[in-house]
C-alpha positions as CSV (number, residue, x, y, z in Angstrom):
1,X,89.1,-154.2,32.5
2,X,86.7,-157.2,32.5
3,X,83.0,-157.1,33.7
4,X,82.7,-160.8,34.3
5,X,83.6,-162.6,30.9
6,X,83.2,-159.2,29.2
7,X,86.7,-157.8,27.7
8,X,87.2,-154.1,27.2
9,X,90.7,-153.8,27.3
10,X,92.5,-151.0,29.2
11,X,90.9,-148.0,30.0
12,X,87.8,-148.4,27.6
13,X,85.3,-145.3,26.8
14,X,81.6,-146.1,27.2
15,X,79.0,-144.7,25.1
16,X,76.2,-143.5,27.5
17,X,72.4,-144.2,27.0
18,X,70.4,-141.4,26.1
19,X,67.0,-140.9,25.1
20,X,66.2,-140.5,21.8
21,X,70.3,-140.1,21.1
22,X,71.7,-143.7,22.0
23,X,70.0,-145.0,18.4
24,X,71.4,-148.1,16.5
25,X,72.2,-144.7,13.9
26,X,74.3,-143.2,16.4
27,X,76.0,-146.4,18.3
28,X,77.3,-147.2,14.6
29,X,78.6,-143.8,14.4
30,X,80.2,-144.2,17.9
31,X,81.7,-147.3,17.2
32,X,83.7,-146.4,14.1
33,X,85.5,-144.0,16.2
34,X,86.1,-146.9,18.6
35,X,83.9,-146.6,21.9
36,X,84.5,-149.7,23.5
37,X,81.4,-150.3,25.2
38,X,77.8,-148.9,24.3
39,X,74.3,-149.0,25.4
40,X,70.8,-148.4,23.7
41,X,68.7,-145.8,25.1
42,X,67.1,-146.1,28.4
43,X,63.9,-148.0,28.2
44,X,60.8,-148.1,30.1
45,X,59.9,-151.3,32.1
46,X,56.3,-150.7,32.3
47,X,56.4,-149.8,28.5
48,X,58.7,-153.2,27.8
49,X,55.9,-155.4,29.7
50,X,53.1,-153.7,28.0
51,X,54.8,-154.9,24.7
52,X,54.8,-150.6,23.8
53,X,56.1,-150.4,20.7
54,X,58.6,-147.4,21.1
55,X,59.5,-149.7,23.7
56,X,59.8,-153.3,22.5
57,X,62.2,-151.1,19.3
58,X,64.7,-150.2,21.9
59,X,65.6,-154.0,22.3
60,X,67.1,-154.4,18.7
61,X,70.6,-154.1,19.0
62,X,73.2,-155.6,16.2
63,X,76.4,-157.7,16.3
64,X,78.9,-154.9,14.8
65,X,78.1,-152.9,17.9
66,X,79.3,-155.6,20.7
67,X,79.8,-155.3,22.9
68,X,76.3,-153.9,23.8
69,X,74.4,-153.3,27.1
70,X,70.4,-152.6,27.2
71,X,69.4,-150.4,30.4
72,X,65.7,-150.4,32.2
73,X,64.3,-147.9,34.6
74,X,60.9,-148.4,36.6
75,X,60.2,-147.8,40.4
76,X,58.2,-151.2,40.5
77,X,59.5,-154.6,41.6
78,X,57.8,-157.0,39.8
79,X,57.5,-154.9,36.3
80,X,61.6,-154.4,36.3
81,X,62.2,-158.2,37.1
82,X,59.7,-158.7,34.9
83,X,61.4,-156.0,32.2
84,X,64.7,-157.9,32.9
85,X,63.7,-160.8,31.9
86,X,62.6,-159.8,28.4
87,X,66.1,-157.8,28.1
88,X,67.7,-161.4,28.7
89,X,65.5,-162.7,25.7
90,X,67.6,-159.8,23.4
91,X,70.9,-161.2,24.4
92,X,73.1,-158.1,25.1
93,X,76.2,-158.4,26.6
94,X,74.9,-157.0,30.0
95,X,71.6,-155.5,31.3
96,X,72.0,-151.9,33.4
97,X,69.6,-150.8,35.9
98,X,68.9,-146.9,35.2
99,X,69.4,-145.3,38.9
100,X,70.3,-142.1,37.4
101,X,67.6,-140.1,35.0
102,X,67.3,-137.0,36.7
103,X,64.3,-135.8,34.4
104,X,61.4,-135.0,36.3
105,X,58.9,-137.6,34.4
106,X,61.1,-140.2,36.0
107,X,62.7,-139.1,38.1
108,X,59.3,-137.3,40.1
109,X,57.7,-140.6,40.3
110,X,60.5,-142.5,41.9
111,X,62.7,-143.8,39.1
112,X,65.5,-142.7,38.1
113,X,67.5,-141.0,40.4
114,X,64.3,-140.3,42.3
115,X,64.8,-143.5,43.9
116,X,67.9,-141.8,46.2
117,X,64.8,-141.0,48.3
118,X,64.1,-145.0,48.9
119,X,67.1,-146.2,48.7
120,X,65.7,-150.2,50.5
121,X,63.6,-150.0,47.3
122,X,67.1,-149.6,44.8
123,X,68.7,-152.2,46.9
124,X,65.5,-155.0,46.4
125,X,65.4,-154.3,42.5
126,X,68.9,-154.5,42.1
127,X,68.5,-158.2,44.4
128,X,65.4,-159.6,42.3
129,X,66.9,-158.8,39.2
130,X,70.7,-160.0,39.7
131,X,68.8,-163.5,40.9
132,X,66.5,-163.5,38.0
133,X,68.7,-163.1,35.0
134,X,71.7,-164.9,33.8
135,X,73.7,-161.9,32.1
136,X,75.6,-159.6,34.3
137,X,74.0,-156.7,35.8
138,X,75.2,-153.5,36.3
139,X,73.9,-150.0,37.2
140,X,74.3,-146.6,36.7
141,X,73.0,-143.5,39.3
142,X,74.6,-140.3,40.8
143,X,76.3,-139.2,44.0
144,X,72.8,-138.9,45.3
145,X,69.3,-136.7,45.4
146,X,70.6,-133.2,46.2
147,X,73.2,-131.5,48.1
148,X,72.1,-132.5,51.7
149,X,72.1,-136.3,50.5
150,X,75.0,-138.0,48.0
151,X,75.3,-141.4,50.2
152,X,76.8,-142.9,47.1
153,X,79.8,-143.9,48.7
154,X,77.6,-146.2,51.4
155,X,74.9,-147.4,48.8
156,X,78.2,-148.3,45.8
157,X,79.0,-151.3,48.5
158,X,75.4,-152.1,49.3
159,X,74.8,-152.3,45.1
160,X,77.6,-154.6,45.0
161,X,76.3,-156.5,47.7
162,X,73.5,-157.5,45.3
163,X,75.3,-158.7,43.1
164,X,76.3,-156.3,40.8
165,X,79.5,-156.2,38.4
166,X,79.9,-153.1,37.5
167,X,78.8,-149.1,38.8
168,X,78.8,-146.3,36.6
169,X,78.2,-143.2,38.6
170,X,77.2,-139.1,37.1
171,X,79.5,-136.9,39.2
172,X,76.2,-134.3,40.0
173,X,72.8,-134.9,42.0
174,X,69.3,-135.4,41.0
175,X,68.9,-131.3,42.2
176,X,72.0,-130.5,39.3
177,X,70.4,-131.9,36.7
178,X,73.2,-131.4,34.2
179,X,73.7,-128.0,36.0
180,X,77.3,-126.8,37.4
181,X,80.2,-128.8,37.3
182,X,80.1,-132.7,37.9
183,X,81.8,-133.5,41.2
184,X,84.5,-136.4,40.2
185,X,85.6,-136.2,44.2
186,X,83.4,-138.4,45.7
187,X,83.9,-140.8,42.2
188,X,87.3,-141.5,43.3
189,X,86.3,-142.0,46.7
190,X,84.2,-144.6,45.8
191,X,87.4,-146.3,43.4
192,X,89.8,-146.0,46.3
193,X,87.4,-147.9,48.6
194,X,89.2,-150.8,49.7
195,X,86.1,-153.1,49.8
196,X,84.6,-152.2,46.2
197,X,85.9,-154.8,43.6
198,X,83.5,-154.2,40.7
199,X,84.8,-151.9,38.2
200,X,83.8,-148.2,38.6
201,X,82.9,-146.1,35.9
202,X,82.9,-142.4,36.1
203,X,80.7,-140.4,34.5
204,X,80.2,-136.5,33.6
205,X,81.6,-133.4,31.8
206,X,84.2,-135.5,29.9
207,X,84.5,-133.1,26.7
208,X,88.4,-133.5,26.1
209,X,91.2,-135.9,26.1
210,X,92.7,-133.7,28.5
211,X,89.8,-134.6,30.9
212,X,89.8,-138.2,30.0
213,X,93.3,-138.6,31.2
214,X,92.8,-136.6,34.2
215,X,89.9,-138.5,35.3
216,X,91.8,-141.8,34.8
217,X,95.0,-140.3,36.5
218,X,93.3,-138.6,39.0
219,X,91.3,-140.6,40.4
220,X,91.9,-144.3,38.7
221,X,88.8,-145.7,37.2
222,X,89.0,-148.8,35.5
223,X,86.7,-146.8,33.0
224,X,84.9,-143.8,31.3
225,X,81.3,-143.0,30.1
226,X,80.8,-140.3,27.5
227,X,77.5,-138.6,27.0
228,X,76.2,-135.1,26.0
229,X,80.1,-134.9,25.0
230,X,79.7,-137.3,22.0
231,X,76.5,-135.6,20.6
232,X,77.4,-133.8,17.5
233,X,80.8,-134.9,17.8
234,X,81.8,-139.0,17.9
235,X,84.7,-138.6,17.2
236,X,85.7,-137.6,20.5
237,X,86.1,-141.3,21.4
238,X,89.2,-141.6,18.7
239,X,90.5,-138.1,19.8
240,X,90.8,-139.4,23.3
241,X,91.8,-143.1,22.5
242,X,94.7,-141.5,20.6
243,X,96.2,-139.1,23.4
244,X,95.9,-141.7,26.1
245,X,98.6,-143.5,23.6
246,X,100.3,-141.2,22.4
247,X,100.0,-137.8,24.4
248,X,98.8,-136.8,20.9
249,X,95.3,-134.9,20.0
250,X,94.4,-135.8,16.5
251,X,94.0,-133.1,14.2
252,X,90.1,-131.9,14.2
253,X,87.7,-133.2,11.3
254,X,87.8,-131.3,8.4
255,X,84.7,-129.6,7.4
256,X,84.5,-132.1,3.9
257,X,84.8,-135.0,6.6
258,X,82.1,-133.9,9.1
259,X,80.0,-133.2,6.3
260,X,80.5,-136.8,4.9
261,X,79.7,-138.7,8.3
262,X,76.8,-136.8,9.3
263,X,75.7,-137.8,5.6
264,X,76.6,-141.3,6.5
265,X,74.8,-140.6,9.7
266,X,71.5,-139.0,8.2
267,X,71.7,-142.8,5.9
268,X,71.8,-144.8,8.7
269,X,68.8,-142.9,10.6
270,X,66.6,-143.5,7.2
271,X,67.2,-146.7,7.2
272,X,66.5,-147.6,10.9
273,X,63.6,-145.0,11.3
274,X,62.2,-144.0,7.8
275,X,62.2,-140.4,6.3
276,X,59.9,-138.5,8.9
277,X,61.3,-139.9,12.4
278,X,64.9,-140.3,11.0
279,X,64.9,-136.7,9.6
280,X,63.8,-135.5,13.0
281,X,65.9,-137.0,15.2
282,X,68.7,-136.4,13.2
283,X,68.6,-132.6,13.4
284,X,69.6,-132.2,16.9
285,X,73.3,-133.6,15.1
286,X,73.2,-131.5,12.6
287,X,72.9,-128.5,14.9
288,X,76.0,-130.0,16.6
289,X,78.2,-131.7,13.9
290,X,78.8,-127.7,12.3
291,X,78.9,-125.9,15.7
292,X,81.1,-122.8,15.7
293,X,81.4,-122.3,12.0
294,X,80.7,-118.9,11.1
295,X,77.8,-117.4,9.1
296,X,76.0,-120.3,9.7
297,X,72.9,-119.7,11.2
298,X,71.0,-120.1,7.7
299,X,72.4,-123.4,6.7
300,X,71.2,-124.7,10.8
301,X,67.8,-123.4,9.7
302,X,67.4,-125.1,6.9
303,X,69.0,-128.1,7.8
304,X,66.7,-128.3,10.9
305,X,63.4,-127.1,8.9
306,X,63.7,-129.3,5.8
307,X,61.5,-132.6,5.4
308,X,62.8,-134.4,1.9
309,X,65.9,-136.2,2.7
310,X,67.3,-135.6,-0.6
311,X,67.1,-132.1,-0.3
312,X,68.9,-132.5,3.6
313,X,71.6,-134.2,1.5
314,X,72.4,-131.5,-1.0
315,X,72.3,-129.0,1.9
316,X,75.1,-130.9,3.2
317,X,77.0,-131.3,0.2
318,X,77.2,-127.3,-0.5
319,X,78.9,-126.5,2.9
320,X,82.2,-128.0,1.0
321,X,81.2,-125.7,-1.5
322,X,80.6,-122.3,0.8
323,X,83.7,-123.2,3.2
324,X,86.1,-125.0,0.5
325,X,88.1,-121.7,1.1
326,X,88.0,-122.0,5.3
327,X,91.1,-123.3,6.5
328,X,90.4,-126.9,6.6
329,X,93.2,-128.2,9.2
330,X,94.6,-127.7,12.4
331,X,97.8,-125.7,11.8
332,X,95.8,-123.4,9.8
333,X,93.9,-122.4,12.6
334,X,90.5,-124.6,12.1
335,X,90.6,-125.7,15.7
336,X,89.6,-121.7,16.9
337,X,86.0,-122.9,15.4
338,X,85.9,-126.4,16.3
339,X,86.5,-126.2,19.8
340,X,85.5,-129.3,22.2
């Protein structure tokens, strides 16, 4: 799969941009365990052209991690041409227009997916900013705003129209949220259209390499995009890489492994964001990375209370300690607690 000069290889995995997840911490994580393509978080246009801090941060993205795309939301023409253009001045690999957020700050005021209810104004972004920048431009959105309106199929050839080189698209509606079951259906109807030639990307409840491959078989995207699937557990991108080649799920992490990248993890957050914001955006991993293992609930607490780093690191370190008699691989069973 290309997107224009852009080589990803067969049937790459995408990291998905999330906010206040999709970190420069996290995308090194992600790409040890090979995702193929990844993005920062989603960043504001009006707070880009204001020259917001938060903001202007998002831009910095790192040569390890290439390929890398940058995505921009807004409702306003001029801002997210104008957003676009400082994106180009970063030089990722691509820019994405965000056409999917269904969170109700965004979303409520038009953005986001909330732009399903104006869909001319989707279509003249997507125009003024494929003519103003040089790097390919790509998008991601859903099927549509809620049950009584998922025109995706009709809007994926009028995006392409513009210009566009590539469509990721969230199997659920604005209404869903990240409620129910994402609808790959109308996904693979978009794939199968004879007059789309842009890759298509699906996107949504991708939590296994069972469901990788199905997606792929089933209804033939040139890729995938994993999201709330890789949080607390990156590795997924390796588990799936593996049993797409060889029919194969890797064994599970052991518990002295997990411990040792979410150390590695917890590093590369201190470095990027200091002690106070690194330590607090790193405990949403931590409640992940040890999900399932029993008698837990006291080691969560402190590792999501604590404020010295040093002291987060030692908490680590004794889980080895109080599990070093937990079965520690597959064939003994450790897969009943570390389900995906």
């Amino acid at each position: 799969m290309k997107i224009r000069d852009i080589e990803l290889g067969d049937k790459p995995l995408f990291l998905a941009p999330m906010e206040d997840i999709t970190d420069p911490s996290f995308r090194y994580i992600c790409k040890k365990f090979g995702a193929d393509m990844m993005y920062t978080e989603f960043i504001s246009s009006d707070g880009l052209i204001r020259d917001g801090k938060k903001s202007v941060a998002k831009l910095d993205i790192f040569d390890y991690e290439r390929p890398v795309g940058i995505q921009i939301y807004g409702n306003d023409v001029e801002s997210m041409v104008e957003a676009a253009k400082l994106v180009e001045q970063a030089k990722p690999e691509l820019l994405d227009i965000n056409f999917g957020c269904p969170v109700r700050k965004i979303a409520g005021r038009g953005a986001g997916s909330g732009i399903f209810n104006n869909i001319p104004l989707m279509i003249e972004i997507t125009k003024r900013i494929v003519e103003a920048v040089k790097i390919p431009v790509t998008v991601k959105t859903r099927l549509g705003y809620d049950e009584t309106n998922k025109p995706i199929y009709d809007v994926a050839e009028m995006l392409q129209d513009q210009g566009i080189e590539a469509l990721t698209i969230h199997g659920r509606t604005r209404a869903q949220m990240y409620k129910g079951n994402a609808d790959w259906t109308l996904i693979g109807e978009v794939k199968n259209n004879p007059r789309m030639k842009i890759p298509i990307i699906g996107n949504g409840d991708i939590t296994t390499p069972e469901e990788a491959k199905q997606a792929f078989d089933r209804y033939g995207v040139d890729a995938i995009m994993i999201g709330r699937g890789a949080v607390g557990r990156p590795w997924i991108f390796r588990d799936i890489k593996e049993y797409l080649n060889t029919g194969i799920v890797p064994n599970p992490l052991t518990i002295n492994e997990k411990v040792d990248l979410a150390i590695l993890h917890l590093q590369k957050s201190l470095e990027r964001k200091g002690d106070r914001t690194g330590i607090f955006e790193m405990r949403r991993h931590f409640s992940t990375y040890f999900k399932g293992l029993p008698n837990f609930k006291e080691t969560r607490l402190k590792l999501v209370t604590e404020k010295d780093p040093d002291v987060i690191v030692d908490i680590l370190k004794s889980i080895k300690d109080t599990y070093k008699d937990f079965p520690q691989d597959h064939e003994s069973g450790k897969s009943e607690y570390f389900k995906y």
